[in-house]
C-alpha positions as CSV (number, residue, x, y, z in Angstrom):
1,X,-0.7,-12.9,4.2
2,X,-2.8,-13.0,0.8
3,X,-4.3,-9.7,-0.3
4,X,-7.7,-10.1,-2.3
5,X,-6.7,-8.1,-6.1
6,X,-10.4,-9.1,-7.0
7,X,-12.0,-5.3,-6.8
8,X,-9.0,-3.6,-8.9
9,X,-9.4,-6.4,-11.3
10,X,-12.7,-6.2,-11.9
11,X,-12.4,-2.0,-11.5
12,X,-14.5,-1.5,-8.9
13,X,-11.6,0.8,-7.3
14,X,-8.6,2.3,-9.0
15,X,-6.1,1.4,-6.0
16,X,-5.9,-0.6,-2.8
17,X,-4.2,0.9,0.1
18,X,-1.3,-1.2,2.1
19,X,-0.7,-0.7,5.5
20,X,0.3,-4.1,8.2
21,X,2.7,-5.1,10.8
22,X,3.7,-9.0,10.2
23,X,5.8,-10.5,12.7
24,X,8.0,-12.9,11.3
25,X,11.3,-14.5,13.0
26,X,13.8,-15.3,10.1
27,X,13.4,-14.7,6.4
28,X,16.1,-16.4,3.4
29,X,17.8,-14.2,1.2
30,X,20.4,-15.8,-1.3
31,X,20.4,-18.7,0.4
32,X,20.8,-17.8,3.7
33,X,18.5,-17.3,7.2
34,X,18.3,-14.1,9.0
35,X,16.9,-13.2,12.4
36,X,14.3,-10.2,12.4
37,X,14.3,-8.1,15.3
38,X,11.7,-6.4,14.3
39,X,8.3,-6.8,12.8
40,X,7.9,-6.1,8.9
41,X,6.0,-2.9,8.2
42,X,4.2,-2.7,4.8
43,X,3.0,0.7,3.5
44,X,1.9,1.6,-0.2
45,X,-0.8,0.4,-2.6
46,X,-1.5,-1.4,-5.7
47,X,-3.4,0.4,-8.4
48,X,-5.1,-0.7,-12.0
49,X,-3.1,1.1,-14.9
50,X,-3.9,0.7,-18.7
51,X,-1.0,-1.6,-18.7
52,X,-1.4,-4.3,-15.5
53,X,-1.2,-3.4,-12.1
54,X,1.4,-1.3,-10.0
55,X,2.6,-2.3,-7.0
56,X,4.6,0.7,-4.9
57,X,5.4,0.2,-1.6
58,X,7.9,0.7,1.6
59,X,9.3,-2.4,3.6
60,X,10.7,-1.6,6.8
61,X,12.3,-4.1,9.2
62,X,15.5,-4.5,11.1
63,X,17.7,-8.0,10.8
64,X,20.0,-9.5,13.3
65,X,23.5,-10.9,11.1
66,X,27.2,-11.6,12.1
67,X,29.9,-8.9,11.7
68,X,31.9,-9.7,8.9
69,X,35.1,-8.3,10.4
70,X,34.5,-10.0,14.0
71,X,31.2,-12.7,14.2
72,X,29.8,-11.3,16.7
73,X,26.1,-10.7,16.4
């Protein structure tokens, strides 16, 4: 998903609210695929500061891995 930044850029609006459901099957972290069981839930906002912008958000999803102690999902 792209998010357009164009009307904080040009201050047109000091913040753009987040809020989206993606569903995605596996994501890579550290070299390594996980399962999602879940969709990812986005929540927050970008806003324009004197300095750049500021990106604060929540990410909520739940992953299917392996238990270390006995493999079993």
């Amino acid at each position: 998903m792209k998010i357009s930044l164009d009307k904080l850029i040009k201050r047109e609006t000091d913040k753009l609210d987040l809020n989206f459901s993606q569903k995605i099957d596996t994501i890579s972290y550290c070299n390594t695929d996980y399962k999602l069981a879940s969709p990812i839930n986005i929540e927050g906002k970008v806003s324009n500061t004197n300095k750049g912008l500021y990106l604060d958000i929540d990410v909520d999803f739940t992953l299917v891995d392996n238990c270390s102690r006995c493999l079993e999902e």
